[in-house]
C-alpha positions as CSV (number, residue, x, y, z in Angstrom):
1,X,-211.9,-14.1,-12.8
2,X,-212.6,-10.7,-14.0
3,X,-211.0,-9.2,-16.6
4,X,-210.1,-6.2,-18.8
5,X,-212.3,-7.0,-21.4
6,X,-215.4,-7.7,-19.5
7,X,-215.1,-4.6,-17.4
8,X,-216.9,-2.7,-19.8
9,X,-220.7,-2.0,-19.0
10,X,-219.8,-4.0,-15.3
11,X,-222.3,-2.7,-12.8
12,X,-221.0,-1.8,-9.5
13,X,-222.7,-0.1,-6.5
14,X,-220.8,1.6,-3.7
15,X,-222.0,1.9,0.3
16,X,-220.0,4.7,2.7
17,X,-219.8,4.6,5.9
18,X,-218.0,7.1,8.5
19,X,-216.3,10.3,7.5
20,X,-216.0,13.0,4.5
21,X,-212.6,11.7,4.0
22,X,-214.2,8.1,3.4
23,X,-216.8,9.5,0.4
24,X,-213.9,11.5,-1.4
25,X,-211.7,8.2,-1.3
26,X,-215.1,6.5,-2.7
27,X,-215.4,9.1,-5.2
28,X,-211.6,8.9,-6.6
29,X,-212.1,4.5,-6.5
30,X,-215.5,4.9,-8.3
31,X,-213.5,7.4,-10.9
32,X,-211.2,4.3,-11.7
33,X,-213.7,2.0,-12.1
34,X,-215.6,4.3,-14.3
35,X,-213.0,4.9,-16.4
36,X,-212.0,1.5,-16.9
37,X,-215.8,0.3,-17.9
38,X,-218.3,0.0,-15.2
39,X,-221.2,2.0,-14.5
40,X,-222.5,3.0,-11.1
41,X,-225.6,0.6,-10.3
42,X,-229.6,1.9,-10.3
43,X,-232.0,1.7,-8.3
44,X,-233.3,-2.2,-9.1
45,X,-230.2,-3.4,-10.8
46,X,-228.0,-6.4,-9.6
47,X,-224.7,-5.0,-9.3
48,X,-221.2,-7.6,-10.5
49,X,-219.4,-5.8,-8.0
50,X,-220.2,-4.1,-4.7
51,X,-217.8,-1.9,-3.0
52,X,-218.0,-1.1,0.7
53,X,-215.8,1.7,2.3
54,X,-215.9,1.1,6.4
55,X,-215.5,3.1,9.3
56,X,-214.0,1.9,12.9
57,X,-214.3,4.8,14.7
58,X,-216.3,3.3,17.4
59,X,-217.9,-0.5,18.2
60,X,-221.2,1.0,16.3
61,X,-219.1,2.0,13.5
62,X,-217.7,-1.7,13.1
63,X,-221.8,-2.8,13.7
64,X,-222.8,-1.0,11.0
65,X,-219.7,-1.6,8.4
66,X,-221.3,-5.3,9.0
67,X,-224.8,-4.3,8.7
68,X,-223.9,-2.9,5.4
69,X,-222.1,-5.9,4.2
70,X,-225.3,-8.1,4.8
71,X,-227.4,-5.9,3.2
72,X,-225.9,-5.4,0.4
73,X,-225.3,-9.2,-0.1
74,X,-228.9,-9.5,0.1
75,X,-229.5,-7.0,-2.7
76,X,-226.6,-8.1,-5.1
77,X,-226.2,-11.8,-4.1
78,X,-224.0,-12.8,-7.2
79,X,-221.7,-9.5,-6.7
80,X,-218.0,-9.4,-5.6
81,X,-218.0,-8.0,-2.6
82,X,-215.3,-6.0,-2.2
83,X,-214.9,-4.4,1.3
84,X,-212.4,-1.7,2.5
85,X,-211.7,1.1,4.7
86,X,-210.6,1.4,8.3
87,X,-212.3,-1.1,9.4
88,X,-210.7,-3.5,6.6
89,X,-207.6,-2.4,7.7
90,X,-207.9,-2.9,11.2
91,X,-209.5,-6.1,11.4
92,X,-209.5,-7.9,8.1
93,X,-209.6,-11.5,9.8
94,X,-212.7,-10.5,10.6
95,X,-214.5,-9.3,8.0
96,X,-213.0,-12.2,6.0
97,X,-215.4,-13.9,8.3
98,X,-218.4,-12.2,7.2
99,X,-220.5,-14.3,4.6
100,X,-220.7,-12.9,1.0
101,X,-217.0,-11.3,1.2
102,X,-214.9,-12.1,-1.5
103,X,-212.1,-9.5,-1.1
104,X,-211.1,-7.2,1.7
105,X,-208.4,-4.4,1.1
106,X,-206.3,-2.1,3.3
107,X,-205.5,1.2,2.9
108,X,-202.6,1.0,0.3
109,X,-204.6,-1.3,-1.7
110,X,-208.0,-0.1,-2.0
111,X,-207.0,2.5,-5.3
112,X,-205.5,-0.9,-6.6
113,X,-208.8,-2.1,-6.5
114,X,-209.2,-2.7,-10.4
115,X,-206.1,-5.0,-10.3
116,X,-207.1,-7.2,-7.4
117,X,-210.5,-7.6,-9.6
118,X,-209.1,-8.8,-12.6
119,X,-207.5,-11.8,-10.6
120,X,-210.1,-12.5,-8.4
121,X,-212.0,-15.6,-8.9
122,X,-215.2,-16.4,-7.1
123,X,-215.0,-20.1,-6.2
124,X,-211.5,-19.4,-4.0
125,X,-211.4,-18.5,-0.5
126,X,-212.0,-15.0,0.7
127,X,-208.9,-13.0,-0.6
128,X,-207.3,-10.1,2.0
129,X,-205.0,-8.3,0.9
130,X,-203.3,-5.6,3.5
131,X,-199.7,-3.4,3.9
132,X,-198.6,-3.1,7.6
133,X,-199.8,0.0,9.0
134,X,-196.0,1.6,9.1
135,X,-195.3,0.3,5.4
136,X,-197.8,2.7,4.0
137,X,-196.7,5.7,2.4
138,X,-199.2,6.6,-0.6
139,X,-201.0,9.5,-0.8
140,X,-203.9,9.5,-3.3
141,X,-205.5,12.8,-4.0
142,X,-209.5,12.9,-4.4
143,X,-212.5,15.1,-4.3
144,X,-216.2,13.8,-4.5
145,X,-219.3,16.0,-4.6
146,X,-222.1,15.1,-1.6
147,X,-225.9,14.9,-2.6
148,X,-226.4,18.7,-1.8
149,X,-223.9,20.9,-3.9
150,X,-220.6,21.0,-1.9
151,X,-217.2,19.3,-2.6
152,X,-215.3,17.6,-0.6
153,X,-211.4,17.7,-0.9
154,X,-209.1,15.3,0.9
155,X,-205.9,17.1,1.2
156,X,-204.2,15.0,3.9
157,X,-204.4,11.7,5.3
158,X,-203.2,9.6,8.5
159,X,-202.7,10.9,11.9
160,X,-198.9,10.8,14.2
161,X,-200.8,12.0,17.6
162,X,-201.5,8.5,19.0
163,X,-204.5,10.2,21.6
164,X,-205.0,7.4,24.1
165,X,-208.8,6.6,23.2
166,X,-208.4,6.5,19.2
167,X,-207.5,3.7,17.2
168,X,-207.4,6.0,13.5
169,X,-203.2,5.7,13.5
170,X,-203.3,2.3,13.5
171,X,-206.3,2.2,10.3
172,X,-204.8,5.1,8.7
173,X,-200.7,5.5,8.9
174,X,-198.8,8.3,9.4
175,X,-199.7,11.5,8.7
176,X,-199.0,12.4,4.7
177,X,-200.4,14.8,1.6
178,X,-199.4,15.4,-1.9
179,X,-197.7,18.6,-2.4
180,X,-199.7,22.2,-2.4
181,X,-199.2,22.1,-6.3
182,X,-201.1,18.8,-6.9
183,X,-203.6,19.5,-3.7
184,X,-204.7,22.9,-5.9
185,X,-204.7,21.0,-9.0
186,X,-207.2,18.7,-7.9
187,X,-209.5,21.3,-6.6
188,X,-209.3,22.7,-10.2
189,X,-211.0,19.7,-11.5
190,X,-213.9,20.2,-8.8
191,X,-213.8,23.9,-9.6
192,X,-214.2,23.4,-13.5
193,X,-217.1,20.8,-12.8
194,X,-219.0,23.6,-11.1
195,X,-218.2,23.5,-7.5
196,X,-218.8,26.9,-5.5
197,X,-218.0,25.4,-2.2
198,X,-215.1,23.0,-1.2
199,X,-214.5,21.3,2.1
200,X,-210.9,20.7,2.7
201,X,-210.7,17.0,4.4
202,X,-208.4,15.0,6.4
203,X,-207.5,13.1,9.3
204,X,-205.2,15.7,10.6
205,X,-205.5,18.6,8.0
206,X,-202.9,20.7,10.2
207,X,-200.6,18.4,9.4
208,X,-200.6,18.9,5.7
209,X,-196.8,19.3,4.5
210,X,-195.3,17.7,6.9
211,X,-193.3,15.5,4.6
212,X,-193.2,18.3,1.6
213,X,-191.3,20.6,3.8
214,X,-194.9,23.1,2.8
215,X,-197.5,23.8,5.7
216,X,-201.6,24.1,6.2
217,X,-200.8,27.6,6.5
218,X,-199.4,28.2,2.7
219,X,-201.5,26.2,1.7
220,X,-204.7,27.8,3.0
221,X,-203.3,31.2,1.1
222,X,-202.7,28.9,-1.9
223,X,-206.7,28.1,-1.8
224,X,-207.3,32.0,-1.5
225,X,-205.5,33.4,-4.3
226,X,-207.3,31.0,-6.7
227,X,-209.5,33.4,-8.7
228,X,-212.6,31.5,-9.4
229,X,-215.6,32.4,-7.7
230,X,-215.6,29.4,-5.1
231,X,-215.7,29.4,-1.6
232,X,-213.7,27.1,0.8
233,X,-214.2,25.5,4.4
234,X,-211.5,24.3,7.0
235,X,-213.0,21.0,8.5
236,X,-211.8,20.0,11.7
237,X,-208.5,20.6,12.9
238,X,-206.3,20.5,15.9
239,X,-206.7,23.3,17.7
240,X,-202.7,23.5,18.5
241,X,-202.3,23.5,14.4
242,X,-205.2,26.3,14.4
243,X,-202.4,29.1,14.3
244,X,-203.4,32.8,15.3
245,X,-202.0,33.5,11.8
246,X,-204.2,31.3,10.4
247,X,-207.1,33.0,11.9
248,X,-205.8,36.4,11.3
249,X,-205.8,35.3,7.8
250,X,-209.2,33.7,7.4
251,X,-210.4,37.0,9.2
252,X,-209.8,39.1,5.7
253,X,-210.0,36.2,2.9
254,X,-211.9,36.1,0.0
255,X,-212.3,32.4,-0.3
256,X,-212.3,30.7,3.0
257,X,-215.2,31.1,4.8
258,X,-215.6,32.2,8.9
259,X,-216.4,28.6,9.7
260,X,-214.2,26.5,12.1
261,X,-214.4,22.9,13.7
262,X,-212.2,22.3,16.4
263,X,-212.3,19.0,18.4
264,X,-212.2,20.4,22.2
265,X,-212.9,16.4,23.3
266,X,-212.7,17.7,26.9
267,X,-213.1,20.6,28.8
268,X,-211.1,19.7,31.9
269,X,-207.3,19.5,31.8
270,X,-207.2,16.1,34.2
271,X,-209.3,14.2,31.1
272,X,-207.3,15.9,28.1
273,X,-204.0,14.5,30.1
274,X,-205.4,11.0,30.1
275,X,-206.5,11.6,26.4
276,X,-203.0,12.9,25.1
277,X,-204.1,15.8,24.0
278,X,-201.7,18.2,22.8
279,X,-203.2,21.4,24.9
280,X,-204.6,22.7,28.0
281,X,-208.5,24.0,28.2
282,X,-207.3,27.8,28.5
283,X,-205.4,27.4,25.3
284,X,-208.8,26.2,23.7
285,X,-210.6,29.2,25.0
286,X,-207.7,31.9,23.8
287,X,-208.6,30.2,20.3
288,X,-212.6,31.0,20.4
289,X,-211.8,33.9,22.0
290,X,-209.0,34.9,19.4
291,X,-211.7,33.7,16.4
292,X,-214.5,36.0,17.9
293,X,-212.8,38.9,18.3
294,X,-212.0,39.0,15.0
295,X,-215.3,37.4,13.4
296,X,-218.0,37.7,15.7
297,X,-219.9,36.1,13.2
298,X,-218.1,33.3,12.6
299,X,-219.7,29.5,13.3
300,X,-217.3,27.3,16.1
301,X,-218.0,23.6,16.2
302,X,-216.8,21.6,18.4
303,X,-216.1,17.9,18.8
304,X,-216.7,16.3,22.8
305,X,-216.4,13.1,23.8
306,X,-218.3,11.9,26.7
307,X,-217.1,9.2,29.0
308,X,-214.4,8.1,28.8
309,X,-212.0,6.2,31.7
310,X,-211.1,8.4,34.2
311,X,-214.0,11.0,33.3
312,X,-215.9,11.5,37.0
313,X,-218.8,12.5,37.3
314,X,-217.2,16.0,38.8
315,X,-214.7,16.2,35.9
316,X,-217.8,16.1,33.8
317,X,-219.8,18.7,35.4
318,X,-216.7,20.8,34.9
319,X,-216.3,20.1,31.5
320,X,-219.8,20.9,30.9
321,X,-219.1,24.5,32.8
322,X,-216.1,25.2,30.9
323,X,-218.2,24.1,27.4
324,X,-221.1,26.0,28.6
325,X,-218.9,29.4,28.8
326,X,-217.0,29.1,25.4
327,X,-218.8,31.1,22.6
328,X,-219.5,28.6,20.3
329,X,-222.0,27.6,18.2
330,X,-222.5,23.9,18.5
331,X,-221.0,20.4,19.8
332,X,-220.5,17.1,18.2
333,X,-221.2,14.8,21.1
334,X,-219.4,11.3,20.8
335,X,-220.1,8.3,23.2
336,X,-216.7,7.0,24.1
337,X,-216.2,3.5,23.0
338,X,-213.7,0.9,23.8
339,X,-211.4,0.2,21.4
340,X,-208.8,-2.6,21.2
341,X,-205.3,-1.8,21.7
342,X,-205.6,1.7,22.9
343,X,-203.9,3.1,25.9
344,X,-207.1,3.8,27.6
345,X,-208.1,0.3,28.4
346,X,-205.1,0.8,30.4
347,X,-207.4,3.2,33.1
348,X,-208.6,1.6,35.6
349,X,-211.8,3.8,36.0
350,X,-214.6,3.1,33.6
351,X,-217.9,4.9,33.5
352,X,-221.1,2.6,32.8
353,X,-222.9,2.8,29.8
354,X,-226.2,3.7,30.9
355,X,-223.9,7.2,32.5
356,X,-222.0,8.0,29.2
357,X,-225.3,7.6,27.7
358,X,-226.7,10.3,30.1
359,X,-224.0,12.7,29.4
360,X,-224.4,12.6,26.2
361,X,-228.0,13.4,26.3
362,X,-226.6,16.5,28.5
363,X,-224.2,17.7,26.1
364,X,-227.0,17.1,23.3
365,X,-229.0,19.5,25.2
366,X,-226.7,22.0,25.5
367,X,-226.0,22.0,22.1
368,X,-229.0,22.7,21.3
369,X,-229.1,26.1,23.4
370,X,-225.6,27.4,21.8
371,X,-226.9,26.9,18.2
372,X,-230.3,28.2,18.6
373,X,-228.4,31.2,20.6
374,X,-226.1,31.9,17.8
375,X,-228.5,31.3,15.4
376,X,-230.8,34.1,16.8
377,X,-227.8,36.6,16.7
378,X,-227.4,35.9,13.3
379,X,-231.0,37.4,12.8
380,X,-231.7,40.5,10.8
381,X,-228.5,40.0,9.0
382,X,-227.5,40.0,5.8
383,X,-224.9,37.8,4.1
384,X,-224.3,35.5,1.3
385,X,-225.8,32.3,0.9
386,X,-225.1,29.3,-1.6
387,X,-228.2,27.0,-2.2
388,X,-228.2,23.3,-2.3
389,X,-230.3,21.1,-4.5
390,X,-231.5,18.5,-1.9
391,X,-235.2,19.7,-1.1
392,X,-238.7,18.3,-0.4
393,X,-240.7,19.8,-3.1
394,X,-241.7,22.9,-1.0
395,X,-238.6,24.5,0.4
396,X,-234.5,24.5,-0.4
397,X,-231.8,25.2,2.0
398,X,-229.2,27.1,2.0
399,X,-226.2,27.9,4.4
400,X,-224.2,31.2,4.3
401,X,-220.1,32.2,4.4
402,X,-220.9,31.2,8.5
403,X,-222.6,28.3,8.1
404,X,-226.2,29.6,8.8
405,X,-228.7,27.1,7.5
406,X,-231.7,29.3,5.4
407,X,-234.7,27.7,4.3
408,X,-237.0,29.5,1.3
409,X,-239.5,28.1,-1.3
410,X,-237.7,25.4,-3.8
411,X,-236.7,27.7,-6.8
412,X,-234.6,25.1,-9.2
413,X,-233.1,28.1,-10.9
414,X,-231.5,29.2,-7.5
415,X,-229.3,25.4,-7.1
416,X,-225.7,25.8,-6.9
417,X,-226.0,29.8,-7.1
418,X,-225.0,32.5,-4.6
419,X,-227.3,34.8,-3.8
420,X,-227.7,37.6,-0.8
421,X,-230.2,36.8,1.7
422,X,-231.3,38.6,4.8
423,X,-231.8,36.5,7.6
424,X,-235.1,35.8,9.0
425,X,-237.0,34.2,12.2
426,X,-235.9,30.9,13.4
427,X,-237.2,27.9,12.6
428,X,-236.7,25.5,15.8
429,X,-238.2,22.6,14.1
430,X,-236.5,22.9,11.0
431,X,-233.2,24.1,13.1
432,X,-233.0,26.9,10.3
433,X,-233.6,30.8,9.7
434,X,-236.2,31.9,7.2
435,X,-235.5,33.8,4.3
436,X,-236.8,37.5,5.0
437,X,-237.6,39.6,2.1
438,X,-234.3,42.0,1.0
């Protein structure tokens, strides 16, 4: 057993998998830990405890989330290994399965983490603790910095949409945030540690208020009227909660940047029907069209999954026309995956692996074209750019308000500042622009 006083000077090491969302959670659990004694593992060091956060998007999601749990075993064999996350949550018979795991927790019970350690003891059977999926209602707040210089802010959690391929409702709840007051709060603390660039996270970030009575909307102006010198990015959100206002108001902000992600997952209306999706392929194209006539500029991603039941191999081919005509700057290309107790398994039609495989090398392709495309637009331009401190001893990155990725000769003095940079040739095997001299 584990307790208070022998927390102190504990080593613990922490593994990630899956989303943004998933590393700011593991940033606001390795913030208790810290705070009640242990320090963060190095490189040689057993760790006491290990703590694995999981992903279940897809069956190679669960495979890794295992991998992991092995490996690090390996490493640390007389840790606790604690393992949560969606994958926890979903299926937490099965990972109490898993040799080396001592203590598996859902998603209302992984910020309780400490007090499940101080009763844990080692020689008992695997201990799983889990709420039922429509029992949870906490929201916990958290930010975490990534291993380049942006922060990552979850501002909303759980999803109500229930698309027919997706099993994220079921690992994450309902759809809930904290209130705009606490939201801004939090990215204060990031602010006042140095960030210049936060990423607002979530699993349906359009969703934020819901339960607040507030909306994305307010607080999007909220983030704006900050005055800090910080910049802010919308990850990915529903394109039916990507209002025009909102994009007349990104248009002329200070603070959040001409950068969107919208998950498109099909570009045929007879596959976003069997998906549930809660729009129609014109609609999509009104909202590139509506971002582009106001920011030309501006950088689209877009999520596609490829695949799925009921996807022919003409529905595909018109997907791939429709994707091929939207302005947009790059895809996200997901394999479709079976998943256990979705309404999808109820299709009939499946499409063989080997096929999903070859579309997604298509779509790959294609994304390709529309980056380096927008990419080489974006030449011979001039706009702000905030470098990162990841490098390889000879260069830096960058990436600018649109989410141009500059390269230039490492300068330590230039990490985690702003600077103006005119845009230069591109770099296909890098996938950057050069710096050109102002």
């Amino acid at each position: 057993m584990i307790d208070n006083s022998v927390f102190h000077n504990k080593k613990v090491a922490f593994h990630t998998l899956g989303c943004k969302l998933n590393f700011a959670e593991t940033s606001a659990i390795g913030k208790k830990m810290s705070d009640e004694g242990f320090v963060k593992v190095r490189a040689g060091e057993e760790a006491d405890v290990c703590v694995i956060n999981t992903c279940t998007v897809t069956d190679t999601a669960d495979r890794k989330s295992r991998q992991a749990i092995s490996k690090l075993k390996k490493l640390h064999p007389n840790a606790i290994m604690v393992v949560t996350g969606c994958y926890a949550q979903l299926k937490p018979d099965e990972i109490s399965k898993i040799e080396g795991v001592d203590l598996v927790l859902g998603a209302n019970e992984k910020f309780s983490i400490l007090d499940y350690l101080r009763n844990i003891e080692s020689d008992k059977p695997v201990e799983v603790h889990t709420t039922k999926i429509n029992k949870i209602k906490q929201f916990e707040p958290s930010v975490s910095r990534d291993d380049r210089t942006r922060y990552f802010l979850k501002v909303q959690d759980g999803c109500d949409y229930y698309c027919t391929y997706c099993t994220i409702p079921f690992a994450r709840g309902r759809s809930r945030s904290a209130n705009i007051a606490q939201t801004i709060e939090k990215a204060m603390e990031a602010i006042d540690a140095g960030a210049k660039e936060i990423v607002l996270t979530g699993v349906n970030i359009g969703d934020f208020g819901k339960l607040t009575g507030e909306s994305f909307f307010e607080l999007v102006k909220a983030f704006d009227a900050i005055d800090r010198d910080v910049r802010f990015r919308i990850s990915s959100i529903e394109p039916n909660l990507l209002t025009d206002e909102i994009i007349d108001y990104v248009a002329q902000s200070k603070h959040i940047m001409p950068h969107f992600h919208i998950p498109l997952q099909s570009g045929t209306n007879e596959v976003l029907a069997l998906m549930k999706r809660k729009y129609n392929r014109n609609f999509f194209a009104h909202k590139v069209q509506k971002i582009k006539s106001l920011m030309p500029h501006a950088f689209i991603g877009v999520d596609v999954i490829v695949g799925v039941r009921g996807e022919t191999a003409e529905l595909f081919e018109d997907s791939c026309q429709f994707i091929d005509g939207l302005d947009i700057s790059q895809l996200h290309v997901f394999t479709y995956s079976e998943r256990a107790g979705t309404k999808m398994l109820d299709i009939e039609q499946n499409t063989p692996i080997a096929e999903r495989k070859k579309r997604s090398d298509i779509l790959h392709l294609l994304s390709d074209k529309k980056t380096k495309a927008f990419y080489e637009s974006q030449i011979g331009k001039t706009y702000p750019v905030l470098w990162e401190s990841r490098h390889n001893g000879e260069s830096m990155v960058g990436f600018s308000n649109n989410y141009i990725k500059i390269e230039r000769p490492y300068d330590k003095n230039r990490v985690n500042t702003v600077e103006m940079v005119l845009f230069g040739e591109w770099n296909e095997e890098k996938s950057a622009l050069m710096v050109n001299k102002l």
